[in-house]
N, C-alpha and C positions, 0 to 999 in steps of 0.2 A: 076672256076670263078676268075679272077681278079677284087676283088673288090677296088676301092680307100679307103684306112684307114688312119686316120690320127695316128700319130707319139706323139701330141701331145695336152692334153686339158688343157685348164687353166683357170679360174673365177676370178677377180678380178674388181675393178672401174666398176660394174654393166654390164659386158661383159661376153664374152665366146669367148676363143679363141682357134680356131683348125688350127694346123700344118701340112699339108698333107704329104702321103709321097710322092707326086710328086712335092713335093716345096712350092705347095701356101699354103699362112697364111690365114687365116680371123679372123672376131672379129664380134659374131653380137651381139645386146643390147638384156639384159635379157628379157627386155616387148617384145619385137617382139619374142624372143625365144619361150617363154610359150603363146603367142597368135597363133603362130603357132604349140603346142603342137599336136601331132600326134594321140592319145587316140582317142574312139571313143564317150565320152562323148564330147571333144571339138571338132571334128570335124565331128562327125555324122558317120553312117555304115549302109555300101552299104549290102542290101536284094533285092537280084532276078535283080539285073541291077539297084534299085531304093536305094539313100542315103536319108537317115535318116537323118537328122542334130534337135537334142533338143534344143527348145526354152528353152531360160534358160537368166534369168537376174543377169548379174555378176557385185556382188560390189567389184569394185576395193581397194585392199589393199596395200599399200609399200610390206609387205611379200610376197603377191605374185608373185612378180618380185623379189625375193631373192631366191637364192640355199641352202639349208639344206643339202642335201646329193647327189654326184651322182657317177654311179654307174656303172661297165660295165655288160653287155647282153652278154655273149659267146663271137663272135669273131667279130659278126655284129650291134653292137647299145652301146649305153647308157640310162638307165634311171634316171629321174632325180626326188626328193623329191624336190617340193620347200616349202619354210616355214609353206603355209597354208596348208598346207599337203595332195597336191595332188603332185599324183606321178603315176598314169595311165599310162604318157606315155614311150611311148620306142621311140627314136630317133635313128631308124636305118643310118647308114653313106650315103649309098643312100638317104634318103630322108633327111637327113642336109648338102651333098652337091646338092640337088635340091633347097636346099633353098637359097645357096647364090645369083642365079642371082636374085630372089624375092628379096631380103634386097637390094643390089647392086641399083636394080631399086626404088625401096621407097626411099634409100637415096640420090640418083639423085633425083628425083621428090622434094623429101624434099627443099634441096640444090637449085634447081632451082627453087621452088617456094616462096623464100626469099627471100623480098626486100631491105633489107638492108645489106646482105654480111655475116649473119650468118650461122654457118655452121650448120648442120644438129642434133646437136649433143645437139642445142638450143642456140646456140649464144658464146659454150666453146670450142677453138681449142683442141683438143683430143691428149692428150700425148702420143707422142712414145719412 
């Protein structure tokens, strides 16, 4: 299998950034990261054809959108501790480069749904 791996990760300014090894960069924000957590507590599992998804009321914390530890899975993922110390999921590289066109599209939609020329990011051009 040729799977696409990235070459490189890194966490810093409330992001995560993976370096592919066929060139592309990305960067996406740690809330969207662990909103899209892979676990089957955050996103439910599939019995017999039919997913499960747990109602569950989540109070939002700062820590939870923080990294604590993360970690590689063999040769195919990463998992990640964030502070409130969930750490369920595994972010296989498959399914974190499925998620760039998702972010890509949100932060269009974001971006074009701002009338006054702020960027996505909430109003702070984003340092490169």
């Amino acid at each position: 299998m040729n799977e696409k791996k990235p070459n490189r990760i890194q966490v810093k300014e409330g992001k995560i950034f993976f370096d592919w090894q066929d060139g592309r960069s990305v960067a996406f924000d740690l809330k969207f990261f662990r909103k899209e957590c892979p676990c089957a507590n955050c996103q439910g599992e599939t019995i017999l054809y039919t997913t499960f998804k747990p109602q569950r009321i989540t109070v939002e914390t700062h820590e939870m959108y923080k990294i604590d530890a993360l970690g590689a899975v063999g040769d195919y993922a990463i998992q990640i501790r964030w502070k409130d110390g969930h750490d369920s999921g595994i972010y296989s590289w498959t399914y974190i480069d499925s998620l760039i066109d998702k972010y890509e599209k949100l932060k269009k939609a974001e971006t074009a749904g701002s009338d006054c020329g702020a960027t996505a990011s909430g109003g702070k051009e984003s340092k490169k």
